[in-house]
N, C-alpha and C positions, 0 to 999 in steps of 0.2 A: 495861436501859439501860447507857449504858457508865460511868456513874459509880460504877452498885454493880459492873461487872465484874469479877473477880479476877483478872484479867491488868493490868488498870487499878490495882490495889490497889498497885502497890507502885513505885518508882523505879526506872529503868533506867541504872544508871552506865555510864557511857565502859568498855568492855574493854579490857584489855592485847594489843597484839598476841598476847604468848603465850597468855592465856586465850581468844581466838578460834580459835588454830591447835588447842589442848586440846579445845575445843566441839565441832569437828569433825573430831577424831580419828577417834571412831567410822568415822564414812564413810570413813576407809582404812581400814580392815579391811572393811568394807561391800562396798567396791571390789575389795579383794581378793576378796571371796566369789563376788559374783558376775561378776565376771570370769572366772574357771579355771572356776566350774560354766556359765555359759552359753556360753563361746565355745571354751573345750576339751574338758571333762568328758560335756559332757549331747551334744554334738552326738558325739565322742567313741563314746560307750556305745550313743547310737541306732543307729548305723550298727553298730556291736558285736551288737548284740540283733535290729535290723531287714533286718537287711542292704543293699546298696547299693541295690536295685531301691525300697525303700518308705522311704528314710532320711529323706525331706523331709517324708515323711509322719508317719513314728513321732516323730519331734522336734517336729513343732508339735502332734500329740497329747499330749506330756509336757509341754508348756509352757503348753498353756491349758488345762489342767485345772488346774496350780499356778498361773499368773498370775489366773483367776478365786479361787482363794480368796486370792490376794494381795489382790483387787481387793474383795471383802464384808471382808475384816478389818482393812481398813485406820483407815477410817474406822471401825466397831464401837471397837474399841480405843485410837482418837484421842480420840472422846467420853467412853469411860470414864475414859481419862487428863485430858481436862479436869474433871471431875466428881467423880474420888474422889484425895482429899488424905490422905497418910498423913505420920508422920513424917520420911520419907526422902527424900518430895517428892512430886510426880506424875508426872515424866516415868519417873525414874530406876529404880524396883523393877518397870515393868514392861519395861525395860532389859535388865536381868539374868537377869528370869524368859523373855523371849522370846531371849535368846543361850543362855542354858543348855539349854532343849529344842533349837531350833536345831542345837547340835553334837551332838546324840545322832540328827536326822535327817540330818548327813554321812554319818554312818559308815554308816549305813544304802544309802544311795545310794551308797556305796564300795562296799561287798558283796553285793547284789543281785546286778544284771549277769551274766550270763552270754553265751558267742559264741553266734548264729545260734540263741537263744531268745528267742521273743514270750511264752511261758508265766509270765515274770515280769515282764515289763512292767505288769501291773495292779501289783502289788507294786513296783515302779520307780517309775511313778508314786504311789500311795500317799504311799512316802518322801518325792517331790517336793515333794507337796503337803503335809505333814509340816514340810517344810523354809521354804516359800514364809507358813505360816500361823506358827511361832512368828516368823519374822524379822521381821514384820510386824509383830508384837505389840511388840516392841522399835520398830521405826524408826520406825510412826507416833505413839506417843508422843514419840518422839526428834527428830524432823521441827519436833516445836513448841519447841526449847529454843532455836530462833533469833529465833523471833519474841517469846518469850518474856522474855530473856536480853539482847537486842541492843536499843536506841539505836538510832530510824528512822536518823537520820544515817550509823549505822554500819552499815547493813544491805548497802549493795555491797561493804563491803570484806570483812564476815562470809560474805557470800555466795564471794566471793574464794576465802576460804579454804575454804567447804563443795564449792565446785570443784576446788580444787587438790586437799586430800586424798582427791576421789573420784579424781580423776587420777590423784595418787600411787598408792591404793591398786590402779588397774587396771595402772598401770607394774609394779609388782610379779608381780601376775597373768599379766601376758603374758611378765614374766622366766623365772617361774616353774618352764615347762614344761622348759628348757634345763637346768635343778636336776634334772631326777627324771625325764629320757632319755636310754638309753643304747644300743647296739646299732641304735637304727634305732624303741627302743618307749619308750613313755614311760608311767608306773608313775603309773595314775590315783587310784591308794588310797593310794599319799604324800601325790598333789596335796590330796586329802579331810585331810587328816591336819593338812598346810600351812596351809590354810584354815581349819580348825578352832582351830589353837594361836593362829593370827593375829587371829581375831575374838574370843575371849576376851582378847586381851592389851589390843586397842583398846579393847572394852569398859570394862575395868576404867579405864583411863585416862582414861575420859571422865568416868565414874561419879565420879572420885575428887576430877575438876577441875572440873565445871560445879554448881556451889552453886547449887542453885535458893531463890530467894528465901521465907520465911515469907508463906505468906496470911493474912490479916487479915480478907477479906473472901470470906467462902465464895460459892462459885459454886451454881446451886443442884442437888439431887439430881438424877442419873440417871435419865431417866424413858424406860422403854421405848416407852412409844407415840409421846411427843413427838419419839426420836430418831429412830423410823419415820418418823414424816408429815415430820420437817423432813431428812431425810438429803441429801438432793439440793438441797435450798432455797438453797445458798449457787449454785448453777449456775441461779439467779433472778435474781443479780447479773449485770447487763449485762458489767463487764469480768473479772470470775472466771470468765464463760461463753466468754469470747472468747481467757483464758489459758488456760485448760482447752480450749479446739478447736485452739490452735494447738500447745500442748505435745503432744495424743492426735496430730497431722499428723506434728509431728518426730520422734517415736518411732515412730511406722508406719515412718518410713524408714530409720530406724536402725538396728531390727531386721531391716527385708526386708536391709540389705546385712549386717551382723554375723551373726547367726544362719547363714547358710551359708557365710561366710569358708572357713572351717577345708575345705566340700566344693568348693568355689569353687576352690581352691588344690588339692587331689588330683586333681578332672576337669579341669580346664581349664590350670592352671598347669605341675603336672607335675615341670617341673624347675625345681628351689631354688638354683641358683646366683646370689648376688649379687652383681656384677659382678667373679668370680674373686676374691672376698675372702675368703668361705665359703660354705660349702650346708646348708643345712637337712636334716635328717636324715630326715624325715615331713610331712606335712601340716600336723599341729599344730605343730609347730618354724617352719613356714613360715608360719603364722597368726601368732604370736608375734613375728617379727619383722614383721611389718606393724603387730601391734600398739604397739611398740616403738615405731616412727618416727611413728606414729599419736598416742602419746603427746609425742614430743619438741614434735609442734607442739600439741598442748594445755595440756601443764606452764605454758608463759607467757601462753599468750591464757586462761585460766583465770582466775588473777587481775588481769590486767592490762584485761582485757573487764569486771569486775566492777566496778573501781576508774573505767575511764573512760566506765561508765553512770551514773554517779555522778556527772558533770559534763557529758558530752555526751545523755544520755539512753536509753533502755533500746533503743527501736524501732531503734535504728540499730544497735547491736549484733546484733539479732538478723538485721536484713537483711546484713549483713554478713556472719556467721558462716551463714544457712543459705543463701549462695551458693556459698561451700566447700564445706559438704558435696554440695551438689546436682550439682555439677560432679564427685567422683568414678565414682558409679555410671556418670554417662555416659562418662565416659573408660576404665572397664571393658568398656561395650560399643564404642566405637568403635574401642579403639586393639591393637594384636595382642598378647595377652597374653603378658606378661614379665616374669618375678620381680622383677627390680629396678623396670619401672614400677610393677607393682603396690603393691610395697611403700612405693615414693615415693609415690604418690595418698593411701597413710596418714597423710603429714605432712600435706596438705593437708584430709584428711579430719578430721584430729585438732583442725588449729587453731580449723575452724570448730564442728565438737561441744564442745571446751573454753569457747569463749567462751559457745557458745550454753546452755549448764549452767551456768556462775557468771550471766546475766543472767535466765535464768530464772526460778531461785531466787526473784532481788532482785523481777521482776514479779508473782511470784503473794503476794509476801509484802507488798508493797504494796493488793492489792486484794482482802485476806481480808473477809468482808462482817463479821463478826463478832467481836468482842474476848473474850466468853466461849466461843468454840467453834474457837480455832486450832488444835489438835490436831483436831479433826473433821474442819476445813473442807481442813485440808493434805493428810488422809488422804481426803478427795474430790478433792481434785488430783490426790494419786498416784495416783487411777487412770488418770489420762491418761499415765502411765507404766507402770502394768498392763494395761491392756485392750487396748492394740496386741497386748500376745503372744499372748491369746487370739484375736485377727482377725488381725496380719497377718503370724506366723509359719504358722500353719496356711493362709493360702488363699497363701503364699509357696511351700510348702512342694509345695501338691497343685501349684500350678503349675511348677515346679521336676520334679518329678516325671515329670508328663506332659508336658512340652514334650521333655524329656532324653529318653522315650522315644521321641514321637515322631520324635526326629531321630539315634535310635539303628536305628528302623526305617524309615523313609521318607529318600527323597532331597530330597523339597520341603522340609524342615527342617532346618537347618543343627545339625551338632553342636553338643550342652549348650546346645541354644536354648535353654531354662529357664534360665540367666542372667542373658540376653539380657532376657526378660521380666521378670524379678523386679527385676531392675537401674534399668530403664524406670521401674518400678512403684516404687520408691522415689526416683525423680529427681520424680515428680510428687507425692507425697507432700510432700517438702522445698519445693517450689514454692511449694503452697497453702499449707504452715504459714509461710512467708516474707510472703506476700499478705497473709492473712488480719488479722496482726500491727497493721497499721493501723487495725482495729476497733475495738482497746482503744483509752477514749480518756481515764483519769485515769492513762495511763505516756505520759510524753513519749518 
């Protein structure tokens, strides 16, 4: 019941703005992390290891093998966090113990790799998955210190903030690569290095600021069977079922276009000049700045999308923000590619992913079914942010693949039609998760 809940047990005071920006510290260095490892690092080393001909393929092999144990540990370790109370807190010591393995699966993934070797890709992946299982152990305990911490009242402008510093942190990400290339190559075992010193420092910071309240009222033990039969039970709830399909919808599309950016930009784009102001050194350099202008338009509709769901209502944000994104993929396929379009489409792209991430948040945090299981129930959300990569970076990838070839061999197929398709293939994605939104019916 929710009067004996332990999330119930105790008062939720009004936040200082700074102890909300503090709460959500973490997520920039989060941001950071997975930014350089998904959209430079790992696509990066695939085509390093796989070579050009199988790179769409070897990449969403590495990624759904680590997004699937993203996706069992989430929740696993959300429940244990709601369930086991120690002195330090519940969210916080499994915080510390999931970044500290964490950066010992960097370096790993720095040093592996080798050119035009598949012989260590099981060991590549390994690492990945290595990587994908302690972060997890961290964030989804971590995931609940807003609903935890936060004053319904407060929860779009907390949400705000848990946008902007995921922004921040990926602004930094995409700076990044311009720090640690030189010659024309850019030096992925700094990047690792970068990443690593940035996610212990957020860590700690967050550790130091977010006081988790005294329980009074214990929640009750960890029971293995109960947390089997009931794991999914929270996707029983009419509108958690309906934030959960529409969230799994936008991250299908987000990935099919992010994940091949960086090859998107070597086969197709080619040359990096920005309209004679500078040129991109590499592929990655050229990814980076897409990223960049990608961010300029998120940094404000971030918190500014969080703050005015909070008076105008969640639904209209999100049709809002997933009409932006839906409109770049196609203006990829239609318009004749050219660095400076491209990289413009990121502002556009940016603003609508910033918004649609701070109102996110605030709708799944609204229609958790449960007040003793919010670490659970979030770590059952998140997989609508993991299980795309194992679906729709791999069937991105094999289609990417073989469309390239075919239109590297046949004349009925237009060059790097793999695209072309995959581009399509995320514009309907963003569609239905835009539709669908209307089904929730306690988010105005």
């Amino acid at each position: 019941m929710a009067s004996l809940s332990a999330s119930a047990a105790y008062p939720r005071p009004r936040l200082s703005t700074f102890r909300q920006a503090m709460l959500s510290l973490y997520w920039f260095g989060n941001g950071v992390h997975w930014t350089i490892i998904l959209i430079t690092t790992l696509p990066a080393q695939a085509e390093m290891m796989g070579g050009d001909a199988v790179k769409g393929q070897t990449l969403g092999m590495v990624l759904a093998f680590g997004a699937f144990v993203s996706m069992v540990v989430a929740p696993i370790f959300g429940a244990l966090s709601d369930r086991i109370i120690t002195r330090w807190g519940r969210r916080r010591p499994w915080m510390a113990l999931g970044t500290t393995m964490n950066v010992i699966g960097l370096f790993a993934l720095a040093y592996i790799p080798k050119p035009n070797d598949l012989s260590v890709l099981p060991l590549y992946i390994f690492a990945f998955m290595w990587v994908e299982f302690w972060n997890n152990v961290a964030t989804a305990p971590y995931s609940a210190l807003i609903p935890d911490l936060v004053p319904p009242e407060q929860r779009g402008s907390a949400s705000g903030w848990y946008g902007l510093m995921n922004i921040l942190g990926t602004f930094v990400g995409a700076l990044a690569p311009f720090f640690f290339t030189s010659g024309g190559v850019t030096n992925l075992t700094a990047l690792y290095w970068f990443v690593a010193i940035t996610l212990i420092l957020t860590t700690i910071g967050t550790l130091l600021s977010a006081r988790e309240p005294r329980i009074t009222i214990h929640p009750p033990p960890f029971d293995v069977k109960h947390f089997v039969r009931h794991l999914f039970s929270p996707l029983g709830d009419h509108d958690f079922r309906w934030v959960f399909v529409t969230r799994f919808l936008m991250v299908m599309g987000t990935f099919t276009v992010q994940q091949f950016l960086q090859y998107y930009m070597g086969d197709v784009i080619k040359e990096f000049n920005f309209l004679n102001l500078f040129t991109a050194s590499n592929a990655i350099e050229a990814t980076s700045v897409f990223l960049v202008l990608f961010l300029v338009g998120a940094l404000p509709s971030s918190i500014t999308a969080g703050i005015l769901s909070d008076r105008y209502g969640r639904k209209l944000m999100v049709y809002i923000s997933s009409a932006f994104q839906a409109v770049v993929p196609i203006a990829f396929v239609l318009f004749v590619p050219q660095f400076a379009l491209a990289t413009m489409l990121g502002l556009i792209f940016g603003i609508g992913y910033g918004a649609y991430q701070s109102v996110d948040w605030a709708m799944a945090s609204e229609v958790l079914p449960s007040q003793d299981d919010y670490a659970k129930d979030m770590g059952v959300w998140h997989i609508a942010m993991t299980l795309p990569q194992v679906v729709a970076v791999p069937i991105a990838g094999a289609l990417l693949d073989t469309f390239n070839r075919l239109g590297a061999e046949s004349n009925r197929v237009p060059e790097n039609f793999g695209y072309t398709v995959i581009f399509a293939l995320a514009t309907l994605y963003f569609i239905l998760g835009a539709v669908l939104v209307q089904r929730i019916r306690g988010v105005r």
